[in-house]
NUTIPA-711387 format. One record per residue: residue number from 0; x, y, z of N, C-alpha, C, O in turn. Coordinates in pm, whole numbers, m for minus. Example, Ala and Ser with C-alpha at 12.3 -4.5 7.8 and 13.67 -1.06 7.14 Angstrom:
BEGIN
(atom 0; (1319; m569; 780); (1230; m450; 780); (1320; m330; 780); (1424; m332; 846));
(atom 1; (1285; m225; 708); (1367; m106; 714); (1290; 3; 787); (1341; 114; 804));
END
This chain:
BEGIN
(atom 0; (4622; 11795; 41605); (4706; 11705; 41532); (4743; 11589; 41625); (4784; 11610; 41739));
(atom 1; (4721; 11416; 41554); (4727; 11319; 41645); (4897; 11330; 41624); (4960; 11399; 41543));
(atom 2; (4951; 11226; 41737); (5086; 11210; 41729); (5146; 11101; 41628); (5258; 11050; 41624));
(atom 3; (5017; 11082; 41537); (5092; 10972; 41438); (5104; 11063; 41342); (5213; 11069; 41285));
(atom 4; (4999; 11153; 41303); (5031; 11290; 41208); (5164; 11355; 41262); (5224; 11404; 41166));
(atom 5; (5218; 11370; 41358); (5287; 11478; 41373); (5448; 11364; 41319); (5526; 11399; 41231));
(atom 6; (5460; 11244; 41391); (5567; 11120; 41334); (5550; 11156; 41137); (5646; 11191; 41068));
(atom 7; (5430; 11140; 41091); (5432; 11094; 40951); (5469; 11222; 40915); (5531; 11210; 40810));
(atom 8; (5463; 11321; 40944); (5469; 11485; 40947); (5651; 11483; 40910); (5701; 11523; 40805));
(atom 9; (5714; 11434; 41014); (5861; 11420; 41052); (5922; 11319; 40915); (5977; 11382; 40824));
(atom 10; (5915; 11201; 40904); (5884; 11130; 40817); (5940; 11156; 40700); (6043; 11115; 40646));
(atom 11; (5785; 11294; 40642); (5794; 11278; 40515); (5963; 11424; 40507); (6047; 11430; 40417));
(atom 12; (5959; 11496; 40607); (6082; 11615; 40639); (6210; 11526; 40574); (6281; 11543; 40475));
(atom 13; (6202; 11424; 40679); (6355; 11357; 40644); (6341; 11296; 40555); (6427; 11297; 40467));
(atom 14; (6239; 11227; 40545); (6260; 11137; 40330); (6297; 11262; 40234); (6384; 11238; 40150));
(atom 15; (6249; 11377; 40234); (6231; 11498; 40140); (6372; 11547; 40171); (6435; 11588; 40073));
(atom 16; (6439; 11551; 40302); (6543; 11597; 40297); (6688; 11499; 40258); (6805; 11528; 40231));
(atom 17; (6612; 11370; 40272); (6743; 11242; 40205); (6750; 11225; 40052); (6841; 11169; 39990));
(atom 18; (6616; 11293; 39993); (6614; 11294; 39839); (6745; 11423; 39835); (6866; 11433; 39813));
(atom 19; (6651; 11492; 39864); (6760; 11593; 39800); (6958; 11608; 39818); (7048; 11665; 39758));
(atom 20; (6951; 11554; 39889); (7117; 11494; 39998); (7149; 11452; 39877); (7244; 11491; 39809));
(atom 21; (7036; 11340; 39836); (7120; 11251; 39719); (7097; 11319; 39630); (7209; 11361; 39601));
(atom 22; (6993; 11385; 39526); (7056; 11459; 39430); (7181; 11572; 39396); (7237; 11601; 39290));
(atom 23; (7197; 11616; 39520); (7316; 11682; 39549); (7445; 11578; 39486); (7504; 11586; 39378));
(atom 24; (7460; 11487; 39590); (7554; 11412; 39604); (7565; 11312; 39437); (7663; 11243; 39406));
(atom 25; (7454; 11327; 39363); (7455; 11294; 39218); (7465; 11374; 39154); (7432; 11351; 39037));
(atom 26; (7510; 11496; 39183); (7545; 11611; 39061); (7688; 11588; 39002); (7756; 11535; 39090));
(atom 27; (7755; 11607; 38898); (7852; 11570; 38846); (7949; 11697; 38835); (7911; 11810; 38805));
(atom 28; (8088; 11660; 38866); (8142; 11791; 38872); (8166; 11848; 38743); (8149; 11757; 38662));
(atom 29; (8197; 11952; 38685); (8189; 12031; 38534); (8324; 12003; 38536); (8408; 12022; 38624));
(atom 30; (8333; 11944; 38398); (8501; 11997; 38344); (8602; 12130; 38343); (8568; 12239; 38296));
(atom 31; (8697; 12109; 38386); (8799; 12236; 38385); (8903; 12194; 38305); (8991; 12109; 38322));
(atom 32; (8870; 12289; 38192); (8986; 12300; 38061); (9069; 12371; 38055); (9040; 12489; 38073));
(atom 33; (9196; 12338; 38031); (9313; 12412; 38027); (9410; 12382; 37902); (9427; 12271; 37851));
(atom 34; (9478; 12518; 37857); (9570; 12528; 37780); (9718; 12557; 37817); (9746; 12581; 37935));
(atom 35; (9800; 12557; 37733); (9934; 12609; 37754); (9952; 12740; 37689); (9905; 12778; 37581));
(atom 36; (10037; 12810; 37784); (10025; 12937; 37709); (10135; 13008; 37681); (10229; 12987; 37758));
(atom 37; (10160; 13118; 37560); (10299; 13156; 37509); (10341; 13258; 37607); (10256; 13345; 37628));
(atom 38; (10463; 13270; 37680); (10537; 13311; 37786); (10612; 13404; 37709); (10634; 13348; 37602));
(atom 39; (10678; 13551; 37709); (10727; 13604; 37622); (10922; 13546; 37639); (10927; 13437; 37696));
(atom 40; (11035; 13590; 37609); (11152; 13547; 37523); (11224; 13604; 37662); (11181; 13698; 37729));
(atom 41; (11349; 13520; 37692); (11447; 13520; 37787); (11569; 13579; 37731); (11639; 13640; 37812));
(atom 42; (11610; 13571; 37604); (11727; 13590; 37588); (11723; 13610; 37375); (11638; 13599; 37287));
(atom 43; (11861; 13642; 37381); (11850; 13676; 37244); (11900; 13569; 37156); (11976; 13492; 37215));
(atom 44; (11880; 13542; 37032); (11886; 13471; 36910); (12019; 13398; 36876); (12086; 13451; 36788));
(atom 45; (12052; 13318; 36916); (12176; 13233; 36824); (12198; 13294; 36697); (12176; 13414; 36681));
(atom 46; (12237; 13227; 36612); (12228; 13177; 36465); (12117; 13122; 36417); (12115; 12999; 36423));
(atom 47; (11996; 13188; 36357); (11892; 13169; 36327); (11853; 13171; 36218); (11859; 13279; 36160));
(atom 48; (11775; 13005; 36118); (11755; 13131; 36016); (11610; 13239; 35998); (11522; 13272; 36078));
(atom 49; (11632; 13270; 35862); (11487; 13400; 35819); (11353; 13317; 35853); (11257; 13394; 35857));
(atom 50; (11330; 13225; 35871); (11214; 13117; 35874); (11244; 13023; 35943); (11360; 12980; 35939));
(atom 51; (11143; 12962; 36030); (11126; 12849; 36095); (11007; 12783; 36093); (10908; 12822; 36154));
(atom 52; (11014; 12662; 36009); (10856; 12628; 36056); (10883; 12471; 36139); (10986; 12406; 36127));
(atom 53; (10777; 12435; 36216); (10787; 12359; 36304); (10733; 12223; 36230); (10631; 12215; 36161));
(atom 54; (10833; 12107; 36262); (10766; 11992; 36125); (10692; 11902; 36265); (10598; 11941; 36335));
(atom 55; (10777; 11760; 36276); (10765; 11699; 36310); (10713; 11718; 36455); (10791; 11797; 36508));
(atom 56; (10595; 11674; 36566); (10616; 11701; 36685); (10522; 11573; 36768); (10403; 11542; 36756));
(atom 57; (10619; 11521; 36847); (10559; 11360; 36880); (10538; 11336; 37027); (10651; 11316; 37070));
(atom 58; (10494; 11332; 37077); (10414; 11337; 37184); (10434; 11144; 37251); (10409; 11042; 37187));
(atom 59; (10473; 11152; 37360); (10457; 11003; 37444); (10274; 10934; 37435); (10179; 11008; 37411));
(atom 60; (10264; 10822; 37455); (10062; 10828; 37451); (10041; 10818; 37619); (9926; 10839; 37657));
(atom 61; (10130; 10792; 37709); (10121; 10881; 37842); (10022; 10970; 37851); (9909; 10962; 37897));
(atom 62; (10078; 11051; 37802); (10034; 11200; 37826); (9897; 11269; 37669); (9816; 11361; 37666));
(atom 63; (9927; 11193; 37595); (9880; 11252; 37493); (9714; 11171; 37470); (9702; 11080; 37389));
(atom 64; (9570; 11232; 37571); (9484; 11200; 37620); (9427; 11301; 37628); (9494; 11402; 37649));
(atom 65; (9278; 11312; 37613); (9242; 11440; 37673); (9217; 11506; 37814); (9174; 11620; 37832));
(atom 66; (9258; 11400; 37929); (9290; 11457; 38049); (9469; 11453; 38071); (9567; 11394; 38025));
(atom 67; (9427; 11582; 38197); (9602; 11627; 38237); (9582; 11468; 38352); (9506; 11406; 38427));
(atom 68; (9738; 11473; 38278); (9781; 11338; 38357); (9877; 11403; 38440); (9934; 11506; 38405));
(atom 69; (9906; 11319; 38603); (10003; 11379; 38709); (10055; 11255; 38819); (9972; 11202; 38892));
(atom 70; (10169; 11224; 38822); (10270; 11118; 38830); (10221; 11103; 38963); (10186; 11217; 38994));
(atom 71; (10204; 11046; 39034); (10160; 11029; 39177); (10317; 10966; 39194); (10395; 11056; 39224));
(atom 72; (10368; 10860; 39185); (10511; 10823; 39207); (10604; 10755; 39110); (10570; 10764; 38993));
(atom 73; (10705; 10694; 39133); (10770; 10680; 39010); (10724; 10490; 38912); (10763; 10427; 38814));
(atom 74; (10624; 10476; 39023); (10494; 10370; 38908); (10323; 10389; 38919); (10232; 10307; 38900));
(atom 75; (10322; 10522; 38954); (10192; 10533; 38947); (10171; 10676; 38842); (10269; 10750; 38834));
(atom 76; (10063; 10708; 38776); (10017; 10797; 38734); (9858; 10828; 38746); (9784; 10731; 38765));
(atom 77; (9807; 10948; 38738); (9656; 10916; 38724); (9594; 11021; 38630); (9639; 11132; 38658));
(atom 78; (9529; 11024; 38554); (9439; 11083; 38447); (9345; 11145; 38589); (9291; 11083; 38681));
(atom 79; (9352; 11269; 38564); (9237; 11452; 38618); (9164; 11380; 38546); (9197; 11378; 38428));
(atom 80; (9035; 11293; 38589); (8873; 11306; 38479); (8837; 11450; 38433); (8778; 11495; 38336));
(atom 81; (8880; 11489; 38511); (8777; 11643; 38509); (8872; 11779; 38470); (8842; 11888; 38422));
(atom 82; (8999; 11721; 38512); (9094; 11839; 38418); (9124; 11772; 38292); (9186; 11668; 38271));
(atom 83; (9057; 11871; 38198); (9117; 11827; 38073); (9177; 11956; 37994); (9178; 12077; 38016));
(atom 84; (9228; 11867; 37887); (9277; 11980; 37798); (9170; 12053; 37693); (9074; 11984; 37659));
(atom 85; (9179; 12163; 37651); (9063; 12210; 37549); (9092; 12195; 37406); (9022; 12220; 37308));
(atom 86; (9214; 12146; 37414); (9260; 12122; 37268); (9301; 11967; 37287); (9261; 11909; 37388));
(atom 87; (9367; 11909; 37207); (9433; 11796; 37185); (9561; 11869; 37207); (9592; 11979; 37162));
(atom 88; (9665; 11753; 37321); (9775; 11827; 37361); (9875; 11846; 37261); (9952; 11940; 37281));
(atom 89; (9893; 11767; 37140); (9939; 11804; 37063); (9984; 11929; 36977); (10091; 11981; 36946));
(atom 90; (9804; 11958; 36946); (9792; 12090; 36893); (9832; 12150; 36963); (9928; 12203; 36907));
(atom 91; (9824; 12201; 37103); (9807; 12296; 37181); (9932; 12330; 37184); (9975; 12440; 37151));
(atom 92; (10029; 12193; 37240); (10183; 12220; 37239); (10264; 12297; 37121); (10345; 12389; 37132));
(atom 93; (10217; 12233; 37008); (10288; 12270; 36933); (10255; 12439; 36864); (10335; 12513; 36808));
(atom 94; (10119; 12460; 36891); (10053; 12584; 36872); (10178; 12691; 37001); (10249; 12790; 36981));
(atom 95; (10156; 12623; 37100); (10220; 12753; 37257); (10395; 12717; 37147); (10454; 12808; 37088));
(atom 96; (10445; 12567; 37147); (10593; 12642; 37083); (10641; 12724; 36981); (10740; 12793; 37002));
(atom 97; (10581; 12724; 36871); (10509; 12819; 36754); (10505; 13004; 36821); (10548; 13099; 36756));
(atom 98; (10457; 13011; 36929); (10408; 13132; 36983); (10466; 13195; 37044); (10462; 13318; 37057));
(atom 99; (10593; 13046; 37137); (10688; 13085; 37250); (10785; 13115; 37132); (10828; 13229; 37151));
(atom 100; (10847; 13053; 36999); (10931; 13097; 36923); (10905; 13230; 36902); (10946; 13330; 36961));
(atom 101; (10829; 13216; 36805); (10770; 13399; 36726); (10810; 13489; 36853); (10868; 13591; 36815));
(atom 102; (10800; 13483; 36962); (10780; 13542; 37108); (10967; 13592; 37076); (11001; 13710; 37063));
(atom 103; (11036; 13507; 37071); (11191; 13524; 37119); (11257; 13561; 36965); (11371; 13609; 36970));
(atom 104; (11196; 13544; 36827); (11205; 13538; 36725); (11156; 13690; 36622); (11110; 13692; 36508));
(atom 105; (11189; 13805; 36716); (11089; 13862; 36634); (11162; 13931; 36481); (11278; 13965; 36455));
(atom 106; (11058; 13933; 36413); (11055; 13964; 36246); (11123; 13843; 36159); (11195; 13867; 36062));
(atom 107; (11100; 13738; 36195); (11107; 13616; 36142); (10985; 13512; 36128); (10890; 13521; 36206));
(atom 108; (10988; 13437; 36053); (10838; 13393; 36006); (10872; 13244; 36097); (10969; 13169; 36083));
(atom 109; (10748; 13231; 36199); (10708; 13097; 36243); (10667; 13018; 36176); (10573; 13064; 36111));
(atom 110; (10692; 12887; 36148); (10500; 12828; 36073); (10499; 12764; 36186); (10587; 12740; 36269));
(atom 111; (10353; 12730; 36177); (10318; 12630; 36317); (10348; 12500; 36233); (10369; 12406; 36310));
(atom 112; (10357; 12466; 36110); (10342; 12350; 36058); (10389; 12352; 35910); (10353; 12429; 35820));
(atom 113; (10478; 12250; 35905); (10602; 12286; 35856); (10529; 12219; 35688); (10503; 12099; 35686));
(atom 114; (10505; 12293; 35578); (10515; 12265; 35453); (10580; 12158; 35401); (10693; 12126; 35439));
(atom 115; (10510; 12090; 35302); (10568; 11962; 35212); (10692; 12006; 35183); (10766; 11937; 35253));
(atom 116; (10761; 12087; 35115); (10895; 12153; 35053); (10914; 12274; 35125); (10928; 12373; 35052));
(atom 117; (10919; 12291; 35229); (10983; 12415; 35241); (11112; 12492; 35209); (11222; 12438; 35219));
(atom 118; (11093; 12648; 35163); (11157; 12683; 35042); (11303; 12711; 35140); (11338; 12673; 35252));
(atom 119; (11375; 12811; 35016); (11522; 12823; 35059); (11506; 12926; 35200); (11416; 13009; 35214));
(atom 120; (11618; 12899; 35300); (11611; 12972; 35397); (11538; 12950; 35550); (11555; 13012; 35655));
(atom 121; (11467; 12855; 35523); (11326; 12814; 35588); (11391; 12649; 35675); (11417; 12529; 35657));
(atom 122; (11391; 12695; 35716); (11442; 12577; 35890); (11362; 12442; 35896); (11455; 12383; 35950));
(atom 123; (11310; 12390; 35890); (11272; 12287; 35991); (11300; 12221; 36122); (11394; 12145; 36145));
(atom 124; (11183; 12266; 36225); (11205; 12257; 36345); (11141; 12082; 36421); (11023; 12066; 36453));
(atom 125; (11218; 12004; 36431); (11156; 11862; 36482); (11167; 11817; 36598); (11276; 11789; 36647));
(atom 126; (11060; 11804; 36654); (11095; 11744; 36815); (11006; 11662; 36825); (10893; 11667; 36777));
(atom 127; (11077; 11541; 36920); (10979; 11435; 36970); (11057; 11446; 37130); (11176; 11445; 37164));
(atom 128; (10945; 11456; 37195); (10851; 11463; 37342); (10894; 11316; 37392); (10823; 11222; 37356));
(atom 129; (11021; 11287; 37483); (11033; 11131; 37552); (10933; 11162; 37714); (10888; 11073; 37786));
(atom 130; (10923; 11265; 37731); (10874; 11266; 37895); (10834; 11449; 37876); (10910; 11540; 37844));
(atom 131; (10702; 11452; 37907); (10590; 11584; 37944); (10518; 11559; 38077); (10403; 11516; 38078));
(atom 132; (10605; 11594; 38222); (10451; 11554; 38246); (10455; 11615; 38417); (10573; 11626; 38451));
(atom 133; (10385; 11646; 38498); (10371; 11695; 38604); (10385; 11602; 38765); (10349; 11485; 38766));
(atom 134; (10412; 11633; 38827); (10430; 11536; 38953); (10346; 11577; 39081); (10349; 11698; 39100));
(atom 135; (10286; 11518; 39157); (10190; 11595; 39240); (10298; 11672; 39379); (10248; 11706; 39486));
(atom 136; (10431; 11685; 39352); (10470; 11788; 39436); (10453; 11933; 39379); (10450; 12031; 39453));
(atom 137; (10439; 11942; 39207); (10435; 12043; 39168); (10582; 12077; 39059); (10623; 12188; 39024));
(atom 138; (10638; 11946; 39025); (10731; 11965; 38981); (10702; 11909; 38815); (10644; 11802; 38796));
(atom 139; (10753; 12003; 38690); (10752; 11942; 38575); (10883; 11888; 38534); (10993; 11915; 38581));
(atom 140; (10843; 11784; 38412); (10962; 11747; 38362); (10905; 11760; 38216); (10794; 11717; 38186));
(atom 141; (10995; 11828; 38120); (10993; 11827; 38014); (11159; 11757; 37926); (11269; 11813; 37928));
(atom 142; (11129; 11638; 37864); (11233; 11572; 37816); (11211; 11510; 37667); (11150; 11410; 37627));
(atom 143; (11300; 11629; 37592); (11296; 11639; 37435); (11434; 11608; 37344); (11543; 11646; 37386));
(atom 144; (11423; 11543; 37229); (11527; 11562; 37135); (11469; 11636; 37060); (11346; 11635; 37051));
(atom 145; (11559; 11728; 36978); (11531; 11834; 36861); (11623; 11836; 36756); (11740; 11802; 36776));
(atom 146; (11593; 11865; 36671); (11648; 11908; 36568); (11583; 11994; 36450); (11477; 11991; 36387));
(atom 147; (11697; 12071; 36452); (11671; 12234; 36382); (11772; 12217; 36238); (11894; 12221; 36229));
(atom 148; (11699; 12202; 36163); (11740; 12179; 35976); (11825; 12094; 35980); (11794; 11979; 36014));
(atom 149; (11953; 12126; 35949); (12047; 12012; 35922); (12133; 11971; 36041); (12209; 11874; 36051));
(atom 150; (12106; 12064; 36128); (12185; 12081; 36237); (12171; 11909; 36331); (12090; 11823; 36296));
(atom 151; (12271; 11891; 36453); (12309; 11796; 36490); (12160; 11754; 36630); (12098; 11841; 36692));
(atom 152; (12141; 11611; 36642); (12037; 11635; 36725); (12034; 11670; 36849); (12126; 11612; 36907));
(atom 153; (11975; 11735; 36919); (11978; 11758; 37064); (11881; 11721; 37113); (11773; 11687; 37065));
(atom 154; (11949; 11732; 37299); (11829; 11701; 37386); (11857; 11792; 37525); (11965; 11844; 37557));
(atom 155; (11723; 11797; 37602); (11725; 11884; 37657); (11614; 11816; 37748); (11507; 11767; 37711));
(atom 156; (11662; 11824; 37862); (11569; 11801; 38000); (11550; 11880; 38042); (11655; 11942; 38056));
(atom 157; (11428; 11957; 38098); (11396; 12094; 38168); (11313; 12060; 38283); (11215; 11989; 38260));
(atom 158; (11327; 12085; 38356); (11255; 12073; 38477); (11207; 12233; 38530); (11287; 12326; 38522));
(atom 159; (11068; 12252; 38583); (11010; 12356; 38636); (10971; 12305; 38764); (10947; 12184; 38773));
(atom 160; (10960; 12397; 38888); (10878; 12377; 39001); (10752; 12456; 39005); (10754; 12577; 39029));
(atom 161; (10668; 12404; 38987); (10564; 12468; 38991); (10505; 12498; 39154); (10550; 12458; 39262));
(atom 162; (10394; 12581; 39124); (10382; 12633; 39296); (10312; 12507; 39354); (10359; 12475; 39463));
(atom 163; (10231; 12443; 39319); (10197; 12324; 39386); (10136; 12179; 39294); (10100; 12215; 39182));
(atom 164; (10120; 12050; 39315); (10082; 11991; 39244); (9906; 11958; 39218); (9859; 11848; 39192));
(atom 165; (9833; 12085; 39232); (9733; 12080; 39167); (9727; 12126; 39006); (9829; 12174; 38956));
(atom 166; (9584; 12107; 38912); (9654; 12115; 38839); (9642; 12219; 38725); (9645; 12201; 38604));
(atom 167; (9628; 12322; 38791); (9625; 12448; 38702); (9746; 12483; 38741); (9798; 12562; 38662));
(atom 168; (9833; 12445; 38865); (10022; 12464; 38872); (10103; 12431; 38804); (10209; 12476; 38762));
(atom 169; (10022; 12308; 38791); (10087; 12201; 38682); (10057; 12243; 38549); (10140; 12191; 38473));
(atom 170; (10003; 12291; 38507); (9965; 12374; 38373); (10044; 12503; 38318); (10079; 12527; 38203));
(atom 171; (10059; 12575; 38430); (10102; 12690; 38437); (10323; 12621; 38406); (10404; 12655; 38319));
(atom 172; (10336; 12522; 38526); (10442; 12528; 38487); (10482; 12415; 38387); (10603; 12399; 38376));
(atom 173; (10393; 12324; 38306); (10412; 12280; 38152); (10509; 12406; 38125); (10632; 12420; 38128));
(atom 174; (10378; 12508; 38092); (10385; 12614; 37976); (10560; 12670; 37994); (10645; 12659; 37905));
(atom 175; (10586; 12740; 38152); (10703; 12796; 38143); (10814; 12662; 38072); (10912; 12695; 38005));
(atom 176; (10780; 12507; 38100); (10892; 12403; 38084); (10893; 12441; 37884); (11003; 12431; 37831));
(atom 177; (10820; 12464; 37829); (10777; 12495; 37667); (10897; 12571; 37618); (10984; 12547; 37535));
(atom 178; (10864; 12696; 37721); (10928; 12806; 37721); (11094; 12812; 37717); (11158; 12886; 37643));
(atom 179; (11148; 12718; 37813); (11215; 12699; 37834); (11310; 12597; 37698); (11428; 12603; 37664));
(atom 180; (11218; 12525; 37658); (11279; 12463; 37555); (11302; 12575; 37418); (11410; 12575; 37359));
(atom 181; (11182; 12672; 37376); (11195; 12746; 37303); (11310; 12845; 37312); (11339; 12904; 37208));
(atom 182; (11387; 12875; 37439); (11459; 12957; 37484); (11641; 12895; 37417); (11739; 12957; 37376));
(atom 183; (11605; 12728; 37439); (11718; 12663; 37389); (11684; 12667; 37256); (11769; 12742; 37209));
(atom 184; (11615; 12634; 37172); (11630; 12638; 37040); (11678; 12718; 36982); (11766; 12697; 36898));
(atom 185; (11624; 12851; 37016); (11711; 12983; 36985); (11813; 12999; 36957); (11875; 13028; 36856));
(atom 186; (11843; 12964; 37116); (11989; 12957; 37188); (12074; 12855; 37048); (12188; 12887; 37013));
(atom 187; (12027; 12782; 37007); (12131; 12666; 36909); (12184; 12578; 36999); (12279; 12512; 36957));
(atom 188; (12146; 12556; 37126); (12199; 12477; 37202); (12122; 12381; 37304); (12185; 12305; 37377));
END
């Protein structure tokens, strides 16, 4: 073997090994989908009635995207490309409060979604969502007004620490901040 074979030899090693570097380095990372999930009941029942179904539920457009969004500071935010939600956060939310109720509610009828006329006895549960959203220390803020049938409106700021601000922490502690609101509704307070 001449020594220009053995160079072109070398050559073609490292071109073959810079292709592949770069197809590596062009692979795309896979999406990671996440939900919120129903946490079981803290405490016992206010004044409740036989039925609750959940009407109204309004969401900031912040947050309401199909990636988890996470506050970097108090003017920055950034959309996870790659963490997303598997539902529309809407659904999802209002599906886990639905679940976290029934959870603290038992032998009383949830609806996830509250009927044109709902009949005698039967609640209507309304919340609109001013602030959902995670912080990259790991901290949530959940900040809601509600109102439960005729009753007077409330609001309720909940804050969770989650274990860190990646964002299946941040997921995990949404769900308990849910929870936490479902815990007040109960509550009547």
């Amino acid at each position: 073997m001449t020594a220009f074979e053995t160079v072109l030899g070398g050559m073609r090693r490292a071109a073959l090994a810079g292709v592949l570097m770069l197809l590596a380095a062009c692979q795309t990372p896979t999406d990671r989908l996440y939900t919120l999930s129903v946490l079981p009941g803290a405490g016992a029942a206010g004044a409740t009635p036989a039925a609750l179904a959940l009407g109204s539920l309004e969401l900031p457009p912040l947050v309401d995207r199909p990636q988890v969004v996470r506050r970097i500071d108090s003017n920055r935010v950034e959309a996870l490309e790659f963490d997303r939600w598997a539902e529309p956060l809407a659904d999802g939310l209002r599906a886990t409060l639905a679940g976290d109720l029934a959870a603290r509610l038992p032998g009383r009828n949830v609806l996830p979604v509250a009927g044109a006329a709902p009949g005698p006895g039967v609640a209507v549960l309304s919340v609109t969502i001013l602030k959902f959203e995670g912080e990259a220390n790991g901290r949530v803020v959940l900040d809601a007004h509600w109102t439960l049938g005729s009753g007077p409106r409330r609001r309720d700021t909940l804050e969770v620490q989650g274990a860190s601000g990646e964002p299946a922490a941040l997921v995990a502690a949404m769900s308990q901040a849910v929870a936490l609101l479902a815990d007040r509704v109960v509550a009547g307070r």
